[in-house]
C-alpha positions as CSV (number, residue, x, y, z in Angstrom):
1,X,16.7,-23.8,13.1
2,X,17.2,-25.5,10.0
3,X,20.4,-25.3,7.6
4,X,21.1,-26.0,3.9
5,X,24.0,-25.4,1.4
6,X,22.9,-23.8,-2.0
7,X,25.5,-22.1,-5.1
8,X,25.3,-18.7,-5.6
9,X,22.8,-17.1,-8.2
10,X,25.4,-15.7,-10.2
11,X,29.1,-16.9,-11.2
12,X,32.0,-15.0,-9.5
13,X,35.0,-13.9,-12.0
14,X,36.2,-16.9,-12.8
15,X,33.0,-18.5,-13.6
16,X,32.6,-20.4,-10.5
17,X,29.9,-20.1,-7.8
18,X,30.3,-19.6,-4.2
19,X,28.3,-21.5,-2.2
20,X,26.3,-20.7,0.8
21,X,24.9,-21.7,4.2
22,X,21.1,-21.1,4.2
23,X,19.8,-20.3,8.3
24,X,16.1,-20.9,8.6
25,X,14.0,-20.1,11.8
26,X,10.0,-19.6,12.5
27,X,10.1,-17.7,8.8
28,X,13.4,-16.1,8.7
29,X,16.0,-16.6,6.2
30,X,19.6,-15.6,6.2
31,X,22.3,-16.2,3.5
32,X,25.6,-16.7,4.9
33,X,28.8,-16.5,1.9
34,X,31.2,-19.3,2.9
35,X,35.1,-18.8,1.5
36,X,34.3,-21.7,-1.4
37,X,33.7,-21.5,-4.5
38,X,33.1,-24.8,-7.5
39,X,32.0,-24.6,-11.0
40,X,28.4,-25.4,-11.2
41,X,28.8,-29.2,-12.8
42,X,30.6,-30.2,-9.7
43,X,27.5,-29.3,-7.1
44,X,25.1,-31.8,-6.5
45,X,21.9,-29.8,-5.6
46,X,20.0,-33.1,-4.1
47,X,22.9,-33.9,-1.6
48,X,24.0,-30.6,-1.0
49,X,27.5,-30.9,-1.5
50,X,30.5,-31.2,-3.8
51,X,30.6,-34.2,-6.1
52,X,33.5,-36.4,-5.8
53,X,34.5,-36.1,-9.1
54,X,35.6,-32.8,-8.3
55,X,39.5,-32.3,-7.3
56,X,39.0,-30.7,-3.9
57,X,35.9,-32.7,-3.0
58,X,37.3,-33.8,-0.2
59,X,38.2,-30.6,1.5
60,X,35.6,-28.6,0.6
61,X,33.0,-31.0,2.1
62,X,35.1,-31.4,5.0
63,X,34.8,-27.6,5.3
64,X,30.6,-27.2,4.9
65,X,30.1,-29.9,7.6
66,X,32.5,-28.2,9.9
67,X,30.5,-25.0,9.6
68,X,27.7,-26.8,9.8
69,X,28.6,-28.0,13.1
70,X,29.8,-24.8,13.9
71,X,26.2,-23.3,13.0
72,X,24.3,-26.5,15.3
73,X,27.2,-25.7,18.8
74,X,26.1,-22.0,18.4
75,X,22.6,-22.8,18.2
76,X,22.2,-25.1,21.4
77,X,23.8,-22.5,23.5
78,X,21.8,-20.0,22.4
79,X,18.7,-22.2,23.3
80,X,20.1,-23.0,26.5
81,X,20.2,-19.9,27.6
82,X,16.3,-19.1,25.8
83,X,18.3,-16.3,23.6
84,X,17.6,-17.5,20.4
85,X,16.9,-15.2,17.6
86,X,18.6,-15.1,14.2
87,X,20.4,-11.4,14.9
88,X,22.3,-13.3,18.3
89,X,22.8,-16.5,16.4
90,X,24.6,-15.0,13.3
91,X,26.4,-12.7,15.5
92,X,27.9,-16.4,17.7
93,X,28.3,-17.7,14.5
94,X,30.2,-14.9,13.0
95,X,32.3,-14.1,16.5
96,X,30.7,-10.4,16.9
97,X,30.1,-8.7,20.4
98,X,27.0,-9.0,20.9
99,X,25.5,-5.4,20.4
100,X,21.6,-4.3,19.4
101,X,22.2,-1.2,17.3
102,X,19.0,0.7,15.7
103,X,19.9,0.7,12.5
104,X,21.9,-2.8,12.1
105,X,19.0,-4.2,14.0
106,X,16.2,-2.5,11.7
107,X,17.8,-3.5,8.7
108,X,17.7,-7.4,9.5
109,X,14.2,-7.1,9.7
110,X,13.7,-5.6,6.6
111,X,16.0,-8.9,5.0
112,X,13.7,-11.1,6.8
113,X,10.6,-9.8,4.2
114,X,12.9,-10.9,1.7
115,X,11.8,-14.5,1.9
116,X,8.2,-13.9,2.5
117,X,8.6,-11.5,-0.8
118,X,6.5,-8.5,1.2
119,X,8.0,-5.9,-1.5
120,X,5.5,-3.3,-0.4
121,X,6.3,-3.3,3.4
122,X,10.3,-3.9,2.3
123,X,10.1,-0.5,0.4
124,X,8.3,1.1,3.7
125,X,10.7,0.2,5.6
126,X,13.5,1.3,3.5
127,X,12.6,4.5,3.0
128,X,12.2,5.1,6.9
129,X,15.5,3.8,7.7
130,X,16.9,6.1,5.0
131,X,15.5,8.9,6.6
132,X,16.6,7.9,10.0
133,X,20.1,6.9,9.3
134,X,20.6,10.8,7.6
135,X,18.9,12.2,10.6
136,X,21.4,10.1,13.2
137,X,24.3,10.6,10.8
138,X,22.9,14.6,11.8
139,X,24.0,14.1,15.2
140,X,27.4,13.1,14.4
141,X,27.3,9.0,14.8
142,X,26.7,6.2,12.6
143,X,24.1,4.4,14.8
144,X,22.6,4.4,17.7
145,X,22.0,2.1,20.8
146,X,18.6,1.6,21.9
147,X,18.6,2.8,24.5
148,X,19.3,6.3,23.1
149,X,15.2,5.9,21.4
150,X,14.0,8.2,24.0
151,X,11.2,10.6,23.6
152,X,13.8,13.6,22.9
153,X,15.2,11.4,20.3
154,X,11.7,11.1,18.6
155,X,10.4,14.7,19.1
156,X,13.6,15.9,17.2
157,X,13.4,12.9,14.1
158,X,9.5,14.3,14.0
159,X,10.8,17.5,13.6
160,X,13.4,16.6,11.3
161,X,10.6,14.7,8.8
162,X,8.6,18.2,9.3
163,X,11.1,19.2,7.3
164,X,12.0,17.2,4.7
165,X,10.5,18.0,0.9
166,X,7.5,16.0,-0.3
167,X,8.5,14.4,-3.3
168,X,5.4,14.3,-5.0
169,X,5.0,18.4,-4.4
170,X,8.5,20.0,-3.9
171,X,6.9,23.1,-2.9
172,X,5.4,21.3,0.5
173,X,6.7,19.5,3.4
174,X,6.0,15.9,4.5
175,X,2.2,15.8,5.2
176,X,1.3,14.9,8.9
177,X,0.1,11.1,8.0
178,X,3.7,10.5,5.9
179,X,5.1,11.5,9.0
180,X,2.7,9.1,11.2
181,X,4.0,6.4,8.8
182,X,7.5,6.6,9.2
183,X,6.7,6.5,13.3
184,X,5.1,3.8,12.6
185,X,7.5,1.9,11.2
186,X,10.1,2.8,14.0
187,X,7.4,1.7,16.4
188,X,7.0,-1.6,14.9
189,X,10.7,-2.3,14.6
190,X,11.0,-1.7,18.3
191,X,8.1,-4.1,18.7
192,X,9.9,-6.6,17.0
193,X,13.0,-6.0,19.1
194,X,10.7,-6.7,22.4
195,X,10.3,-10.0,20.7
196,X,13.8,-10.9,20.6
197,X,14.4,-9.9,23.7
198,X,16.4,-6.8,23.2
199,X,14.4,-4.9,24.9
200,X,11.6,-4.5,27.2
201,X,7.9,-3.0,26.6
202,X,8.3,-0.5,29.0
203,X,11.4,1.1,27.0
204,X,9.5,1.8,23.8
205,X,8.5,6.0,24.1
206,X,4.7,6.9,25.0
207,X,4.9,9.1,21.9
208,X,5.4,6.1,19.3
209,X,2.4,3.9,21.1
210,X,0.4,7.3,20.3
211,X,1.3,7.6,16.9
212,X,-2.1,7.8,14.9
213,X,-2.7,8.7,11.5
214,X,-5.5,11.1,10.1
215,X,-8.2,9.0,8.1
216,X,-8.6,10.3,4.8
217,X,-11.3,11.8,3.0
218,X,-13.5,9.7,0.8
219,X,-14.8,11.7,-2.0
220,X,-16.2,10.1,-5.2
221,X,-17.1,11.7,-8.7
222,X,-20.8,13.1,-9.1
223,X,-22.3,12.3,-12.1
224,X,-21.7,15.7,-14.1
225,X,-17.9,15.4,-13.3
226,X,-18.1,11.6,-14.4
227,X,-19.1,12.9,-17.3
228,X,-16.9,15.6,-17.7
229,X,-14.4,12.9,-18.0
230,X,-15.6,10.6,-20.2
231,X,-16.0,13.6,-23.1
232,X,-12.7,15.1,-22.0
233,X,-11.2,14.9,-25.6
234,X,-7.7,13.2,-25.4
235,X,-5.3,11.7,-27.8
236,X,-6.6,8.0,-28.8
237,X,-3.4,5.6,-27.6
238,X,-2.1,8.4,-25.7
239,X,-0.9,8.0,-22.1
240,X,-3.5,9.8,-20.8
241,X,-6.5,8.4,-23.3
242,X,-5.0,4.9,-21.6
243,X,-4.9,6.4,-17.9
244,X,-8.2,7.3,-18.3
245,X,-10.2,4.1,-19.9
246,X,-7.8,1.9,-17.1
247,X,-9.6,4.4,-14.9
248,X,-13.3,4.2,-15.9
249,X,-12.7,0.4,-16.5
250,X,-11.8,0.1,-12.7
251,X,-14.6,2.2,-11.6
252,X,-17.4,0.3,-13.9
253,X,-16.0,-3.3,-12.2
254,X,-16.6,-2.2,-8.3
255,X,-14.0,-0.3,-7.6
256,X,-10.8,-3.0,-9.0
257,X,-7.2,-1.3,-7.2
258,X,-4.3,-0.1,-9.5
259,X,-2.2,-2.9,-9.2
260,X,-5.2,-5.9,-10.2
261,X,-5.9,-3.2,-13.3
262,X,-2.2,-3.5,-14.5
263,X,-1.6,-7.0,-14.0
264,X,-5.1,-8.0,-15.5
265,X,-5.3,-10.2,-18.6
266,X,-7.1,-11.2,-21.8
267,X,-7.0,-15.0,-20.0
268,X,-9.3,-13.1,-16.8
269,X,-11.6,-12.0,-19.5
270,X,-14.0,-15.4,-19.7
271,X,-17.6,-14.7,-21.4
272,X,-19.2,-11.9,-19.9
273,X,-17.8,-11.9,-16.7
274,X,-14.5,-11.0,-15.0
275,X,-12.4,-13.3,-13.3
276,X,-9.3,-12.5,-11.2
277,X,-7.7,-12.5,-7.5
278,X,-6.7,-9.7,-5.5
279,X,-3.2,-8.8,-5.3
280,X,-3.7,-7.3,-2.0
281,X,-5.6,-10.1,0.0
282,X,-5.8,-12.9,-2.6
283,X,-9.5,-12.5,-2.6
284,X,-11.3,-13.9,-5.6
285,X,-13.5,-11.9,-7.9
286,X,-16.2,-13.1,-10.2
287,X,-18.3,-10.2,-11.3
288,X,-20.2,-9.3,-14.5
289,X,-18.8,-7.1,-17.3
290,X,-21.5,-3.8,-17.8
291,X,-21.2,-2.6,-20.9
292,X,-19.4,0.6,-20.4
293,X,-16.8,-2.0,-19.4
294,X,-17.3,-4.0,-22.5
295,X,-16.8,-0.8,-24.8
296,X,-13.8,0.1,-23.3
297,X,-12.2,-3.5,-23.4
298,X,-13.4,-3.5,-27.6
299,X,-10.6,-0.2,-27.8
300,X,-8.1,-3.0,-26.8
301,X,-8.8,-6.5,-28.2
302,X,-7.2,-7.1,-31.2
303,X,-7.7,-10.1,-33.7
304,X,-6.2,-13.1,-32.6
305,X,-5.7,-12.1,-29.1
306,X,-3.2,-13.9,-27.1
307,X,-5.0,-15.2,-23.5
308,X,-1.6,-14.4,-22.1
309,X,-1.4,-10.5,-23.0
310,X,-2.4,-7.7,-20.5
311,X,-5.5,-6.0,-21.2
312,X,-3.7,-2.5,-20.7
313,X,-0.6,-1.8,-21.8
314,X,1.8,-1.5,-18.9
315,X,3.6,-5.0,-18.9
316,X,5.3,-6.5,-21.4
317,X,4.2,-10.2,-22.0
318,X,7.7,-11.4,-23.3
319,X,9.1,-9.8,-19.7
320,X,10.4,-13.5,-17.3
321,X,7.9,-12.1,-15.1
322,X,4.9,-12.5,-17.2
323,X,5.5,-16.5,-17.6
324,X,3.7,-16.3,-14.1
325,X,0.3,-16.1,-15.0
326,X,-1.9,-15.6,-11.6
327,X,-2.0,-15.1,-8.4
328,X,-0.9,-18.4,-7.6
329,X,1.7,-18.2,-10.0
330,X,3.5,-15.1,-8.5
331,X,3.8,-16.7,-5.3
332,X,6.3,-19.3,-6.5
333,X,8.4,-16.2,-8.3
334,X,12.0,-16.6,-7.3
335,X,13.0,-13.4,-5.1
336,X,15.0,-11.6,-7.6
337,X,12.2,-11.7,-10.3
338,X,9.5,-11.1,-7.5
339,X,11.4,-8.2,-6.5
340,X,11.5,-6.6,-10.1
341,X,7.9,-7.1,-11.2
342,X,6.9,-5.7,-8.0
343,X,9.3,-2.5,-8.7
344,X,7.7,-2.7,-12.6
345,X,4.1,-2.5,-11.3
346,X,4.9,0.0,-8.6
347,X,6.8,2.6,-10.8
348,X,3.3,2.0,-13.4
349,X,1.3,2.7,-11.0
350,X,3.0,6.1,-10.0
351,X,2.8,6.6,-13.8
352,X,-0.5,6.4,-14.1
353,X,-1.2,8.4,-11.0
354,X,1.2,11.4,-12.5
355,X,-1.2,11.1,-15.7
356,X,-4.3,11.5,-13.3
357,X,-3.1,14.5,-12.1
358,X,-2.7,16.1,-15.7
359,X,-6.1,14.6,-16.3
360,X,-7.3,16.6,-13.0
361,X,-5.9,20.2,-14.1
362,X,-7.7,19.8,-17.1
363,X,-11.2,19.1,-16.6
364,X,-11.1,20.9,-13.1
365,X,-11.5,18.0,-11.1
366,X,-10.8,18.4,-7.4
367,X,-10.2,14.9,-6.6
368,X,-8.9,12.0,-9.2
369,X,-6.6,9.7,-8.4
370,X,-7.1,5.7,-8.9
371,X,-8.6,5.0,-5.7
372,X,-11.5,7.6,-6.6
373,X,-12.8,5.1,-9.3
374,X,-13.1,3.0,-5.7
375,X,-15.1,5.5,-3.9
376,X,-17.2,6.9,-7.4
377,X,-18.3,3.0,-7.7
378,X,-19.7,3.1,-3.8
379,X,-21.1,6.4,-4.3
380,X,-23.2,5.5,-7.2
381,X,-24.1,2.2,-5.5
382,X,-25.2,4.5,-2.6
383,X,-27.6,6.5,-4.9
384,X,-28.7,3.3,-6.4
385,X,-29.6,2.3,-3.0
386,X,-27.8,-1.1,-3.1
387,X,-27.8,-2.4,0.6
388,X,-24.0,-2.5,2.3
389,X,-24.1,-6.2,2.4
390,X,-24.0,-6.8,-1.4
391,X,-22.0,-3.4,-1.6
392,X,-19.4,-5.2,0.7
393,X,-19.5,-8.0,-0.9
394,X,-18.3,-6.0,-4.7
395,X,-15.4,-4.5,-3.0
396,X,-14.5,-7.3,-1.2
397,X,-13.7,-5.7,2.4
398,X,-13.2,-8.2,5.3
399,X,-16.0,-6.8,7.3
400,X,-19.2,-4.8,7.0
401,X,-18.2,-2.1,9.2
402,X,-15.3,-0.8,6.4
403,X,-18.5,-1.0,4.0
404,X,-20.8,1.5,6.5
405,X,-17.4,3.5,7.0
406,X,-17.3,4.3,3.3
407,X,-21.3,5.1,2.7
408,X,-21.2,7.3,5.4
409,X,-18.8,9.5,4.0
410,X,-20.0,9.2,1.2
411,X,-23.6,9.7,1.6
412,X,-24.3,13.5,2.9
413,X,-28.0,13.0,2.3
414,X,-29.0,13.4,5.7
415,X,-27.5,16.3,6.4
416,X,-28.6,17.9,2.9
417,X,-31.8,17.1,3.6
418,X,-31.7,19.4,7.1
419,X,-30.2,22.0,5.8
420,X,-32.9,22.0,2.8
421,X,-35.6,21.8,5.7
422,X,-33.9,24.5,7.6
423,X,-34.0,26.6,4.5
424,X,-37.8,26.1,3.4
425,X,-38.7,26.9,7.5
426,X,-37.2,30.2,6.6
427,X,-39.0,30.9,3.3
428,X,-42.4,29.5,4.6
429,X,-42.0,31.8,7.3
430,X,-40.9,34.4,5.0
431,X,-43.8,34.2,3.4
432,X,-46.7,34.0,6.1
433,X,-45.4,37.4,7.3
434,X,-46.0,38.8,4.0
435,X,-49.6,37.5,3.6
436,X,-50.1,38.9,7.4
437,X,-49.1,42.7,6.3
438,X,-51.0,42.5,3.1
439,X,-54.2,41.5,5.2
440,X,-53.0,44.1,8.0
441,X,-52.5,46.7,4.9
442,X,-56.1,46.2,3.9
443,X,-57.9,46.5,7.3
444,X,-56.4,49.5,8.3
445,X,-54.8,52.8,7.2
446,X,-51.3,54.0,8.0
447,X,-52.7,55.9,10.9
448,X,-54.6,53.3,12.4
449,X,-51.7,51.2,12.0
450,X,-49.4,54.1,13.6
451,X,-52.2,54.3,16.9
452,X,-51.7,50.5,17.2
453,X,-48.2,50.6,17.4
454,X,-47.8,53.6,19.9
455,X,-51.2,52.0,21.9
456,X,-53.7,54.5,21.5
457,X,-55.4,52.8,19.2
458,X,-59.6,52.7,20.1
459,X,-61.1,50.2,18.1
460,X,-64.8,51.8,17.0
């Protein structure tokens, strides 16, 4: 473990800050308030403790390295008895019994994504251990130990998320792969605690190892709904006029995600080509701008167009966040303003998916939401016949096999193509019988025909 002393990010009452002992270990961080407190001209950042020039130097110091050697004497007991983790060394360090509760327990390791700023899996998680602290506050306690996760305990949270409202439809329930998600999430929690050593393999239920979500569908646009959509008439500068060019942008440009779409700028526009990273994976993209691109990006350049300024308009360029440029940028973002971009992109992007909806009831549409443009721009490739090696290389998946996943859903060829030969076996056949009776008709008379049938039939 490593410790340092930092001030507060914000001044207390009185204008002073409160300092605090910073806990370190194999990518954890913990923030622990100590009882002092010094105007900021008084800290000296470099050293990491008070400046003499400040009254109570001298005791306050005097304090930080006695909880610093506090912090070190819990530490090496710990290790000596190979029970290190940061939940049993800030429970030493803070004179707790030591006791693994679920919840407690699940939401230090949500904290612990606060320093590697995984905002996506920190909301995950907090939504699950919402829903599970209401359903154990249902049985009448505030937590529970764990060894009270048994499989009873997760059939009846299971049916307790069966039941819950979706919030996107509040006439429906929880859909079976929301539910797989929050299992999910308990599952990995308890995986972690086999880590730390609360608790052993063996104890984590056969029905979370199970857990398995349902793959989704992949369905594209076809060309005549595409087009449907480009000549819906809509309000120019209205939301949905904007929601739809973001949209068809994304789709003409392989498939870009939501999130890249938002964030991308005028400075990722360079020549005829467009230049960014993946939010997701930090993949790089170079690719060429078609023109359906190009026309929509002439709706928003504007004379005198700032490099700096989003191409859509979602953020706001005079925002702290936007001083952070790319990629490479954001990774340096300070916690706090890493936190609230994140929340700004994430509630856009449920904006823009609302939008699609309204977009969807009125052109008839079965399926549009963002991550359609994804699977329109593979399903076009596919009838283009571009090979799933340049294909993969456009959407930028890890491997070829998520490339052939998504043709093969996509492409229904094969099986059209029986079904049409199935269907032309039938009328071919339809039709020789025909010619047969016709030539029947004209060799013999009804009753000939009639003799043949019953047998008695004497050719002359």
């Amino acid at each position: 473990m490593t410790y340092h002393f930092e001030l507060g990010h914000h001044p207390t009452k009185t204008g002073d800050y409160t300092i605090f002992l910073l806990v370190y270990q194999k990518g954890e961080r913990k923030r622990i308030k100590t009882t002092i407190t010094v105007p900021i001209k008084y800290w000296d950042t470099d050293k990491e403790r008070v400046k003499k020039s400040c009254p109570t130097s001298k005791e306050d110091n005097k304090e930080l390295q006695d909880l610093l050697v506090k912090a070190k004497a819990v530490e090496r007991e710990l290790n000596s008895q190979g029970k290190l983790t940061m939940m049993r060394f800030l429970d030493g360090f803070q004179g707790k019994e030591q006791s693994y509760m679920l919840i407690t327990y699940a939401k230090h390791i949500r904290e612990t994504m606060v320093l590697g700023k995984q905002w996506g899996t920190y909301k995950k998680y907090g939504d699950t251990i919402n829903k599970l602290t209401n359903y154990i506050l249902s049985l009448g306690v505030s937590d529970l130990d764990f060894r009270d996760i048994t499989p009873s305990f997760i059939s009846g949270f299971t049916s307790y998320l069966q039941s819950l409202t979706s919030q996107r439809n509040p006439e429906a329930t929880l859909s079976p792969n929301t539910i797989a998600k929050h299992l999910k999430v308990i599952r990995a929690i308890l995986y972690r605690a086999v880590d730390d050593g609360i608790i052993k393999h063996e104890d984590i239920p056969r029905k979370l190892i199970s857990v398995k979500e349902v793959a989704p569908a992949i369905t594209g646009l076809r060309e005549h709904e595409l087009t449907k959509l480009i000549n819906l008439p809509l309000k120019e500068n209205s939301d949905r006029w904007h929601a739809r060019n973001a949209w068809l942008f994304a789709m003409y440009e392989g498939g870009i995600r939501i999130a890249d779409i938002i964030q991308l700028r005028w400075r990722n526009i360079v020549g005829d080509r467009l230049i960014y990273t993946m939010s997701k994976n930090g993949k790089h993209v170079n690719v060429i701008l078609v023109q359906d691109a190009l026309k929509i990006l002439k709706l928003y350049r504007k004379p005198g167009q700032i490099l700096s300024q989003y191409v859509f308009p979602y953020l706001d360029v005079k925002r702290e966040y936007a001083k952070y440029l790319d990629y490479e940028d954001r990774k340096t973002m300070p916690p706090d303003i890493s936190k609230k971009y994140f929340e700004t992109v994430n509630s856009k992007e449920a904006r823009i998916a609302r939008l699609l909806r309204d977009i969807r009831g009125l052109t008839g549409i079965p399926h549009l939401t963002f991550h359609t443009a994804r699977h329109t721009f593979a399903l076009r490739a596919r009838d283009a016949n571009v090979d799933n090696t340049t294909l993969k290389n456009i959407l930028q998946h890890s491997c070829l096999n998520t490339t052939e996943t998504y043709v093969n859903k996509l492409d229904w060829r094969s099986e059209d193509a029986a079904m049409k030969v199935m269907s032309l076996d039938k009328t071919h056949h339809d039709k020789d019988k025909k010619k047969i009776i016709k030539q029947i008709q004209k060799l013999f008379s009804p009753e000939e025909l009639i003799e043949i049938l019953s047998g008695t039939f004497m050719p002359i």
